[in-house]
Backbone bond lengths (Angstrom), bond angles and torsions (degrees), N, CA, C in turn:
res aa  C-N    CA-C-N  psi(-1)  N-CA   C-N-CA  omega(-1)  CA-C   N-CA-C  phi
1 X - - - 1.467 - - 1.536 107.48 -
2 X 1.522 107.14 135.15 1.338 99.08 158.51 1.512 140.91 -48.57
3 X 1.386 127.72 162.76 1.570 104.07 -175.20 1.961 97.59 -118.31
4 X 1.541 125.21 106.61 1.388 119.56 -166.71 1.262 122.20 -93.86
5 X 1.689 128.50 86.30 1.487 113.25 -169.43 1.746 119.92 -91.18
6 X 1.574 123.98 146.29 1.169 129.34 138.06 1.275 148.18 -82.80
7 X 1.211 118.87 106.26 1.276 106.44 -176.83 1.739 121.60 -110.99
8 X 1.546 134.66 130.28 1.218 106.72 -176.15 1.651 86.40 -124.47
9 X 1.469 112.62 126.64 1.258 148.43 170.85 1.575 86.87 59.67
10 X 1.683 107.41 86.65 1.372 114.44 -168.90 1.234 108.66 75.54
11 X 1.313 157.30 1.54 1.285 118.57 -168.56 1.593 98.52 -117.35
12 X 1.251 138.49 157.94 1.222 136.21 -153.39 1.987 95.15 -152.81
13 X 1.761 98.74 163.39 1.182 92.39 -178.13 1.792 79.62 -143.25
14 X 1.794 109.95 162.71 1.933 117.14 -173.39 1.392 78.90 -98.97
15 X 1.298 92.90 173.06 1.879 112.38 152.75 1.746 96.07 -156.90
16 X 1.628 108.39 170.65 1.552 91.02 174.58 1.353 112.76 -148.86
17 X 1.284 133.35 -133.18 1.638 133.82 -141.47 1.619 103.71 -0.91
18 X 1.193 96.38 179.39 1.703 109.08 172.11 1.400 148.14 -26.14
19 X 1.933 95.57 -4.21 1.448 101.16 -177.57 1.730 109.86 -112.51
20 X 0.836 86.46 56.17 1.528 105.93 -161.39 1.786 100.53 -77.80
21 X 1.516 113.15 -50.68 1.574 123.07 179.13 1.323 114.11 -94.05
22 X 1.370 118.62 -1.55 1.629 109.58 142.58 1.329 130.42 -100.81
23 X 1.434 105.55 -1.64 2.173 111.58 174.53 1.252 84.00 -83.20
24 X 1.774 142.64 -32.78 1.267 103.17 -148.51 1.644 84.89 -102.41
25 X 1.308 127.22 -3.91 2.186 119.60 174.00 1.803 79.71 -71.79
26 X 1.031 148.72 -78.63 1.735 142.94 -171.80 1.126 112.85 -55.86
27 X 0.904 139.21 -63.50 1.477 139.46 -178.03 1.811 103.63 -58.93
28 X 1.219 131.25 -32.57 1.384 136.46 -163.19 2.003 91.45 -75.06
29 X 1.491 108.54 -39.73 1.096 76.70 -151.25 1.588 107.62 -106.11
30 X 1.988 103.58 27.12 0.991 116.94 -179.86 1.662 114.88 -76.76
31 X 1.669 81.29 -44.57 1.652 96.67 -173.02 1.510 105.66 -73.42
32 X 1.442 140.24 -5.18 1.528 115.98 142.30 1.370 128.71 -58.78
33 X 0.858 123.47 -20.24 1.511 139.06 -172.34 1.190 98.40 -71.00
34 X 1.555 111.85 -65.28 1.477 151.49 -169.77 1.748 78.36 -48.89
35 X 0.901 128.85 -93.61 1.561 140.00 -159.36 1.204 99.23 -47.86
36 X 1.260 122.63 -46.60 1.407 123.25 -149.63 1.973 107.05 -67.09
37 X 1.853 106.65 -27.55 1.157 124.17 -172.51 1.853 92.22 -75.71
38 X 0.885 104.32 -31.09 2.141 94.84 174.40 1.316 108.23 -76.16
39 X 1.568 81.99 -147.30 1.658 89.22 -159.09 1.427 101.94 -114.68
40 X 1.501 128.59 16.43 1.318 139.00 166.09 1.376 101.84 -59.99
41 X 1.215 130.31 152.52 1.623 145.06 130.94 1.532 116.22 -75.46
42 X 1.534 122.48 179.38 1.121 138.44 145.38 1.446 102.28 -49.07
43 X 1.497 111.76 -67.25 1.398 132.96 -160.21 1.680 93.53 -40.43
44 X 1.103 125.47 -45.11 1.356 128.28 -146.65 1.579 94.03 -94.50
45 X 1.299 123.61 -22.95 1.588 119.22 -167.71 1.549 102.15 -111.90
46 X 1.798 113.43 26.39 1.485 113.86 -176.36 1.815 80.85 -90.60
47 X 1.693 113.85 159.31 1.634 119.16 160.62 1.719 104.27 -99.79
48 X 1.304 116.24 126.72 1.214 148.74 176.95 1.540 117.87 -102.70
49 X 1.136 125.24 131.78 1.427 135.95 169.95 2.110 96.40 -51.95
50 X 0.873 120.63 -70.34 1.509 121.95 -177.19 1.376 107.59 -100.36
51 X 1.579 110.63 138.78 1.290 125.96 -7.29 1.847 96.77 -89.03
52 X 1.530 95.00 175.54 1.413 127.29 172.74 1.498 106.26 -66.16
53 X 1.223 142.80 158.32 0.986 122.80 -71.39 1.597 115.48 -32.64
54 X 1.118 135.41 158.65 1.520 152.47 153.49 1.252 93.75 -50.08
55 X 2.029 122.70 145.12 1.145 139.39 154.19 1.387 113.57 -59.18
56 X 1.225 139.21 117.46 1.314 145.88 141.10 1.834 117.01 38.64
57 X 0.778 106.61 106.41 1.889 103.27 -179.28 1.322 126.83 -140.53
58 X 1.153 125.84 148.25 1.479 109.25 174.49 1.516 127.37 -94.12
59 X 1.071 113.09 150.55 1.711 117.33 -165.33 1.646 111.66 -86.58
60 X 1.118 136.69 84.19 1.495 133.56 -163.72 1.707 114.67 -48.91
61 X 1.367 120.54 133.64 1.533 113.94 -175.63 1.679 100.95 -77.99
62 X 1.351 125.94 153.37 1.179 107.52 159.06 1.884 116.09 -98.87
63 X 1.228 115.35 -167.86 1.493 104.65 -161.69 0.939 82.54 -86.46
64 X 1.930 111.65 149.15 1.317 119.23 160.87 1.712 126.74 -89.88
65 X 0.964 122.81 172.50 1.524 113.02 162.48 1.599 124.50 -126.74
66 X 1.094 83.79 10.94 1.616 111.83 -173.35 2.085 109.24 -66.38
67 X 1.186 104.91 134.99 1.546 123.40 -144.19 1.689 85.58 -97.19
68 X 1.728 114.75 107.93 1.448 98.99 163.08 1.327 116.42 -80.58
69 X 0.945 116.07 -174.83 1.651 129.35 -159.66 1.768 101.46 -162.37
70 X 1.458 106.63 43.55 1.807 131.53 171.47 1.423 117.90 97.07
71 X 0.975 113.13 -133.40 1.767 109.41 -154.15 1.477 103.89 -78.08
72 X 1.650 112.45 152.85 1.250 99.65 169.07 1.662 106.45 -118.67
73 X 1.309 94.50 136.45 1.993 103.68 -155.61 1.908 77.47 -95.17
74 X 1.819 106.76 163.14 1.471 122.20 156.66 1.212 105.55 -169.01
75 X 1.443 118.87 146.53 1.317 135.34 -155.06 1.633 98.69 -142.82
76 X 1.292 99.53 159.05 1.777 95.10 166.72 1.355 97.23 -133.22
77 X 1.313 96.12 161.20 1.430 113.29 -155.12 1.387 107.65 -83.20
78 X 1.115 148.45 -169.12 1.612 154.21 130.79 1.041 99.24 -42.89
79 X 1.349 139.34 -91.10 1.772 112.13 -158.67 0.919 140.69 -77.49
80 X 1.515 102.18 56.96 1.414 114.24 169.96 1.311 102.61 -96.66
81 X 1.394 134.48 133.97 1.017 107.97 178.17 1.756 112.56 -113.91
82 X 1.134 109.91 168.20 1.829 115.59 176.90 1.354 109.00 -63.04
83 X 1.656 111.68 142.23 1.321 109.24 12.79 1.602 106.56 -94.79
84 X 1.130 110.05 33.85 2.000 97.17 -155.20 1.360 94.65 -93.39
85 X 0.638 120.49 19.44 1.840 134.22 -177.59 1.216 109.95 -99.26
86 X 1.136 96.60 -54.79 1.727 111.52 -178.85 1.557 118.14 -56.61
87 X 1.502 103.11 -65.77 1.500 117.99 151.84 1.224 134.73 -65.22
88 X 1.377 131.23 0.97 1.507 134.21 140.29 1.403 124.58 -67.47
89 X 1.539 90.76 -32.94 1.990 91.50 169.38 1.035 102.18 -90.10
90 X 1.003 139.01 -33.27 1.568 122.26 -165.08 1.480 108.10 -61.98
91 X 1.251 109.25 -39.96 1.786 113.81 -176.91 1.465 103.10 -85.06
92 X 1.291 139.72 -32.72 1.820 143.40 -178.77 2.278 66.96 -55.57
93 X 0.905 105.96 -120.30 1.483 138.34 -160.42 1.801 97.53 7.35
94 X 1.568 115.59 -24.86 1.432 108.47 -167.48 1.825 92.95 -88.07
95 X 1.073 135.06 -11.53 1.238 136.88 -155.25 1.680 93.83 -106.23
96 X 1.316 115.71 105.35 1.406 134.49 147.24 1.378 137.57 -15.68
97 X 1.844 84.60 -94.34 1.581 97.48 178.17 1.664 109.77 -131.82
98 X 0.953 116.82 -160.20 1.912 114.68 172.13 1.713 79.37 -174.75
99 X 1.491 80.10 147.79 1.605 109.29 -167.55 1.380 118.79 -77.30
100 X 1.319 127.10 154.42 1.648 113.01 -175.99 1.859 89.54 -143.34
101 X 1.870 102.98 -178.66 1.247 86.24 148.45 1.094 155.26 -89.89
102 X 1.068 105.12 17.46 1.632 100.11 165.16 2.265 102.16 -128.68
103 X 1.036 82.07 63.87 1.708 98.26 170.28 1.147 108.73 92.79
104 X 1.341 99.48 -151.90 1.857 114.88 178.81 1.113 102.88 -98.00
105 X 1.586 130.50 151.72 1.404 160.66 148.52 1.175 127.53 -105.02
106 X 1.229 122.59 135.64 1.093 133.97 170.45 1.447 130.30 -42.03
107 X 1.615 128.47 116.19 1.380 122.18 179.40 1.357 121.17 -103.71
108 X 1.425 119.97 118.85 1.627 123.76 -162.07 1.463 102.18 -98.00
109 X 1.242 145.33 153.57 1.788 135.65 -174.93 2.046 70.34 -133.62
110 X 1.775 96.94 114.39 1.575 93.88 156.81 1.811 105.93 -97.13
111 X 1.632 86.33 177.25 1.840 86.30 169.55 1.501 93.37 -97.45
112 X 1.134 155.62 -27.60 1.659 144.28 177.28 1.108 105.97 -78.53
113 X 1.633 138.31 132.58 1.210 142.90 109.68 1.630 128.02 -4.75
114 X 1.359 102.56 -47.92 1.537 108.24 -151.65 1.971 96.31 -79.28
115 X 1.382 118.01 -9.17 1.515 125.78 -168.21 1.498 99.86 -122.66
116 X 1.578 123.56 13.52 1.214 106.83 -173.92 2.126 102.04 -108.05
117 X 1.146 112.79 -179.35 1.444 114.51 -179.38 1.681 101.39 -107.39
118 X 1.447 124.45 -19.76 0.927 127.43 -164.56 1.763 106.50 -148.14
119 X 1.353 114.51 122.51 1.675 120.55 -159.56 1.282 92.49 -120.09
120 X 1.109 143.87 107.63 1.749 132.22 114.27 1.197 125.74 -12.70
121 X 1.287 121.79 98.82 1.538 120.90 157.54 1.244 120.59 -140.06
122 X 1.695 126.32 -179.77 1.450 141.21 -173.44 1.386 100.77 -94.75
123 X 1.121 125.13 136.19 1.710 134.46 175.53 1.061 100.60 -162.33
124 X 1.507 112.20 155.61 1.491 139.55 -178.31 1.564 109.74 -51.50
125 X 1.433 98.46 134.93 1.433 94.09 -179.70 1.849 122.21 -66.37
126 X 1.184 117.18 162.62 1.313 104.95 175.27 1.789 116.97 80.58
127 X 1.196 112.29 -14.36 1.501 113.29 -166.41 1.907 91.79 -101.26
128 X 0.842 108.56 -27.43 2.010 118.99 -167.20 1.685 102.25 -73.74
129 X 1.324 124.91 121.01 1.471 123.11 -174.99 1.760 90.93 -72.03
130 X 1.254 121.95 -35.19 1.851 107.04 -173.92 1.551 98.33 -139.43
131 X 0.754 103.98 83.73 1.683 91.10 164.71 1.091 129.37 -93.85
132 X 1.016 141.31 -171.06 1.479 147.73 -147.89 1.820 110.50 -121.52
133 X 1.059 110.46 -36.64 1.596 124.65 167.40 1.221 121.30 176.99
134 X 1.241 129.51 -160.96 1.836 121.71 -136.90 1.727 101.21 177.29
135 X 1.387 89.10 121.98 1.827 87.52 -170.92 2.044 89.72 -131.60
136 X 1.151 99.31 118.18 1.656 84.80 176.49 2.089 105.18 -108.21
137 X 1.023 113.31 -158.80 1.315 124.64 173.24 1.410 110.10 -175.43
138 X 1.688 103.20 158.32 1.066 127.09 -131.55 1.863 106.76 -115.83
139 X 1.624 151.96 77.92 1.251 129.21 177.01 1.789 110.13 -37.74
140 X 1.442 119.47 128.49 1.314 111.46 -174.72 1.858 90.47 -128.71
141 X 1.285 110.26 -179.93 1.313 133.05 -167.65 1.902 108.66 -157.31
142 X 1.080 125.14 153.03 1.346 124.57 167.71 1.687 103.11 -72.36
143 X 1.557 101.88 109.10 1.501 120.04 159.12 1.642 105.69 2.95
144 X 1.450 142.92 -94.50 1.006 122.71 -174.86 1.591 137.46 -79.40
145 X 1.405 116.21 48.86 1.178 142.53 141.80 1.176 135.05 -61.71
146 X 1.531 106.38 98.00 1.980 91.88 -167.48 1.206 97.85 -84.22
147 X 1.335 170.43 -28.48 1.302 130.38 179.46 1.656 115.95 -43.85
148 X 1.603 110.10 145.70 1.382 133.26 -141.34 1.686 92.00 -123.87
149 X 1.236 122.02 -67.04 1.711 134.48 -169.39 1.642 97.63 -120.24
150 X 1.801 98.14 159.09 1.330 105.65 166.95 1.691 90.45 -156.83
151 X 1.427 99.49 156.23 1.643 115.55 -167.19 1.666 86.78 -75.03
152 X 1.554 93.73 157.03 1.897 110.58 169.81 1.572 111.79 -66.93
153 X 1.563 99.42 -42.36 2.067 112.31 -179.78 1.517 87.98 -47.53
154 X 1.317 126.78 -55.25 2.062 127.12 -146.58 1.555 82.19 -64.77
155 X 1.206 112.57 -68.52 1.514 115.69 -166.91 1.344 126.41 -27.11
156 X 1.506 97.18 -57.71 1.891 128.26 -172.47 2.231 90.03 -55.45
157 X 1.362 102.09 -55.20 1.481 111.06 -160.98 1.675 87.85 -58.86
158 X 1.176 125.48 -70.08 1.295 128.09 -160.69 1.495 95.04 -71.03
159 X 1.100 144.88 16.67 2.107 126.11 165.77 2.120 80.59 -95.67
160 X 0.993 126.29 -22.47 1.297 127.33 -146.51 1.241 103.54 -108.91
161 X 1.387 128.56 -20.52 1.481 123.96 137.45 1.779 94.98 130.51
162 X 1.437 112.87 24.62 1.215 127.07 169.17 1.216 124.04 -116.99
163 X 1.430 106.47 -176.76 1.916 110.23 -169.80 1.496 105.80 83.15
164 X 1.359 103.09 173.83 1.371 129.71 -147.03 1.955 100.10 -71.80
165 X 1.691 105.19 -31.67 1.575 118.81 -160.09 1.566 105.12 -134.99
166 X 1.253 125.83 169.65 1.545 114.03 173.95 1.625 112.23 -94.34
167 X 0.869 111.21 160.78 1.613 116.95 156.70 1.356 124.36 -97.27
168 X 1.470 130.04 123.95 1.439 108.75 -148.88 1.521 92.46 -130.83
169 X 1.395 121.20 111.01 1.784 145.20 -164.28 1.229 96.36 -85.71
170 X 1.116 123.12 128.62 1.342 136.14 129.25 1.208 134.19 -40.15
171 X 1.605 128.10 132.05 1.538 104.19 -176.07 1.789 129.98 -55.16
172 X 1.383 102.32 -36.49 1.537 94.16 177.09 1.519 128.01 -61.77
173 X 1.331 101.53 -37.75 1.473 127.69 176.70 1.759 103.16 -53.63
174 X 1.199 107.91 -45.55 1.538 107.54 170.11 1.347 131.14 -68.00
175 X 1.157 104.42 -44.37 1.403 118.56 174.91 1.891 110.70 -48.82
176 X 1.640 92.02 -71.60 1.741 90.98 167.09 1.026 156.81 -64.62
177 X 1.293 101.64 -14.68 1.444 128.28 -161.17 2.016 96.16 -116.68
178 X 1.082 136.52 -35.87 1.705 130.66 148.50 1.774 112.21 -22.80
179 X 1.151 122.38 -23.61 1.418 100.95 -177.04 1.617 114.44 -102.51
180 X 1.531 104.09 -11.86 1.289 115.58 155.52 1.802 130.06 -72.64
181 X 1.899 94.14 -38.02 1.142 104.70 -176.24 1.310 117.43 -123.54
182 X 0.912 120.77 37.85 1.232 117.17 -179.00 2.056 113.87 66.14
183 X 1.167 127.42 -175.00 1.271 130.76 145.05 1.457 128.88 -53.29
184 X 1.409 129.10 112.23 0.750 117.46 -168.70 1.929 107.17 -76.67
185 X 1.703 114.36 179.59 0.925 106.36 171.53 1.867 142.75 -107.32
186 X 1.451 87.95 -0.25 1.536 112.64 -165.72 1.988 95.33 -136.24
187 X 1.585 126.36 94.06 1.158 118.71 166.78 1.525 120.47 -103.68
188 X 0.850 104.61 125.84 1.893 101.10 175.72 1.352 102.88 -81.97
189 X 1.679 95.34 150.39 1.508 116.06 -163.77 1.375 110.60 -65.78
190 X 1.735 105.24 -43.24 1.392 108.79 -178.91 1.739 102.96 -158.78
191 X 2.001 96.30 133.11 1.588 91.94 -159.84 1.548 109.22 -69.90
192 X 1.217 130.13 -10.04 1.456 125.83 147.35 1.850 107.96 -18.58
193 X 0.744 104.72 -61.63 1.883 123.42 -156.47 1.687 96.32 -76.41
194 X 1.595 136.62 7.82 1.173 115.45 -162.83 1.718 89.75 -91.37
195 X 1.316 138.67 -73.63 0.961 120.56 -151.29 1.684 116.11 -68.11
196 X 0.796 135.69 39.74 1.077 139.99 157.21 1.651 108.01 -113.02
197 X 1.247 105.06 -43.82 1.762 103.66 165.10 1.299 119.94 -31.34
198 X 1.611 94.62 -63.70 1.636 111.34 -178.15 1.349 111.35 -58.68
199 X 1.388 135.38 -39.96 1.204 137.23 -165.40 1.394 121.43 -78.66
200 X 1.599 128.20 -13.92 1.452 148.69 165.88 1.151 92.79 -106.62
201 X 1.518 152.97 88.52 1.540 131.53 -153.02 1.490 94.50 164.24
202 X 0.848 132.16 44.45 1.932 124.00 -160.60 1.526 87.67 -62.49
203 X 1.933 92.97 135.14 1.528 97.66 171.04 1.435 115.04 66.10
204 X 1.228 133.03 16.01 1.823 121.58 -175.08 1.701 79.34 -105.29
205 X 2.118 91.46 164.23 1.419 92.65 169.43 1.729 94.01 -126.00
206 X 1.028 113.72 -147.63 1.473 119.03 -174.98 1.047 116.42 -152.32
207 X 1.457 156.76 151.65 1.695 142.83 138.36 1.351 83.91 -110.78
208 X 1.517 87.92 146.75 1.361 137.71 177.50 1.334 115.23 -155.71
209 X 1.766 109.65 128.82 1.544 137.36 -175.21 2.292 109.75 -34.06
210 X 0.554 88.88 118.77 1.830 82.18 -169.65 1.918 108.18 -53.20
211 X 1.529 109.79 -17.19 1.616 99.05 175.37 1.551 101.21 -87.17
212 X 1.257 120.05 -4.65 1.988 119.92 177.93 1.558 99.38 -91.80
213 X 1.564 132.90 36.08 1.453 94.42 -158.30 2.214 79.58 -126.83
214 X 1.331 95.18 156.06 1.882 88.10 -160.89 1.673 75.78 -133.82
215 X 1.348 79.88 177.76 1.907 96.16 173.76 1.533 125.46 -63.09
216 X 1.726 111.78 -25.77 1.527 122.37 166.36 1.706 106.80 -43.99
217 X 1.238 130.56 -17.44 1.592 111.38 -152.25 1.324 99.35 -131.31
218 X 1.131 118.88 123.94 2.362 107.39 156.05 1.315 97.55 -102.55
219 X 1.572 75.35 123.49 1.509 106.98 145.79 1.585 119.41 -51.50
220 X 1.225 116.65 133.38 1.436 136.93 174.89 1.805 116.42 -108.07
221 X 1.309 78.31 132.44 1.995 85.10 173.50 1.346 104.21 -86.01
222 X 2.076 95.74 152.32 1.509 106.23 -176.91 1.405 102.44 -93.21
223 X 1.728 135.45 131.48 1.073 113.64 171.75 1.689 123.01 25.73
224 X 1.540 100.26 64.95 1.492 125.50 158.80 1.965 94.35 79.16
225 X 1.574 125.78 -27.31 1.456 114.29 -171.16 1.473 111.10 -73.50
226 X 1.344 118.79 129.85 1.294 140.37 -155.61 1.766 105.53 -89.46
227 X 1.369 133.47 35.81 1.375 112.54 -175.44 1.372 112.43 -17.90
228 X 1.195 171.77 -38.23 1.036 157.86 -124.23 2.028 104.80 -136.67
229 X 1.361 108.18 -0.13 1.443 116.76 -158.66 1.777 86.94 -104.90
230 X 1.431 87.59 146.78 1.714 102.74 -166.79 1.761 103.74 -79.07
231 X 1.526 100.79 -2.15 1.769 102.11 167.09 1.449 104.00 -101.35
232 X 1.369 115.81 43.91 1.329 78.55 179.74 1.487 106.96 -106.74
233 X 1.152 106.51 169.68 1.671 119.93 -161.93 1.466 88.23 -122.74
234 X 1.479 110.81 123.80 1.741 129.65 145.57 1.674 118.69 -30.23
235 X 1.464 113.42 -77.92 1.695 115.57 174.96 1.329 96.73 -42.90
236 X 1.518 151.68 -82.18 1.209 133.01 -156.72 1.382 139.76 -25.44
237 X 1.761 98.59 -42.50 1.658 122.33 -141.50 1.558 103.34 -88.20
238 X 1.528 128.89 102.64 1.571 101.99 175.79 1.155 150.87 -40.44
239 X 1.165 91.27 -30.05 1.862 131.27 -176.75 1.737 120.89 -69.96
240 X 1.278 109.16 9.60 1.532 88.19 -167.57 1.950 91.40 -130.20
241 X 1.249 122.19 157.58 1.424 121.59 159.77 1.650 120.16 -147.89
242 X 1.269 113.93 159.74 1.455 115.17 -140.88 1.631 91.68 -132.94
């Protein structure tokens, strides 16, 4: 099976066997829709030289020529989580067929994974040869906080409800980032409410989505990786999923 990822600003979804460059010509032009129903813009899903990582974008399929041989089934997986689940099917289900070489075929949206040719799911950013989009996030601190870096171990301990301070998640950040990390242990109700969390909070840090992030907060490096540094590399970064 193919493996089909989404990512929005980092976040990515797999799909798999061979229909990999026609889920993402259907699937590509679901997830505008898909986006278009949030609170993203175009503006926001253009790639820009500043800042490092790039805002959120989509990866164009090129045409395939590849010969189906009948329907093409897609499913999404369990960790997808709501609501993008909801609204990934809702838009898969309007989409028919997708083109092959030798015409159009039929497109089936199952509810199992385990019977489909092509799966939707959440995976680490940077690991997906094409994915579909890319949502990363950010460890933040209240702006005049001089700590600069913090180790990945501190991090891992504090999503898990250890260490010296809490780590205090945002809901989206939880949602996507749980299949990497498990459940986190500290979620805020609403990421509106984080820096003030942090700020009665001695010592807590926060993640927050990299298009929520304003001049109130620095960003912190993970074990020396710079989200914000013009080297930065996707596979490295814990923080991002596709």
């Amino acid at each position: 099976m193919i493996n089909a990822f989404i990512s929005i600003r980092r976040l990515r979804f797999s799909f798999r066997p061979r229909m990999l460059q026609l889920m993402m010509t259907a699937v590509g032009l679901i997830l505008v829709l898909f986006l278009s129903s949030c609170t993203y813009t175009m503006a926001d899903l253009a790639i820009h030289a500043h800042p490092v990582p790039p805002a959120g974008h989509f990866i164009q399929a090129a045409t395939t020529t590849e010969v189906l041989d009948g329907p093409v089934t897609v499913a999404l997986a369990g960790n997808v989580p709501d609501p993008y689940a909801r609204q990934i099917f809702n838009e898969l289900v309007q989409v028919t067929t997708v083109e092959g070489a030798n015409g159009a075929q039929p497109l089936n949206v199952l509810a199992s994974p385990d019977n489909a040719r092509a799966v939707v799911r959440v995976a680490r950013a940077g690991t997906v040869a094409q994915p579909l989009l890319e949502r990363f996030y950010a460890v933040v601190v209240p702006f005049a906080t001089t700590l600069d870096d913090i180790p990945r171990n501190e991090l891992q301990q504090r999503w898990q409800g250890f260490g010296d301070a809490p780590l205090i998640v945002t809901p989206d950040a939880a949602a996507l980032l749980q299949s990497q990390w498990g459940r986190p242990a500290t979620v805020l109700g609403a990421t509106d409410e984080l820096l003030a969390a942090l700020e009665v909070t001695p010592g807590a840090w926060g993640i927050l989505p990299f298009d929520q992030l304003d001049p109130r907060y620095k960003v912190l490096s993970i074990d020396g990786i710079n989200p914000l540094s013009n080297q930065f590399d996707a596979a490295t970064y814990p923080l991002g999923v596709a």
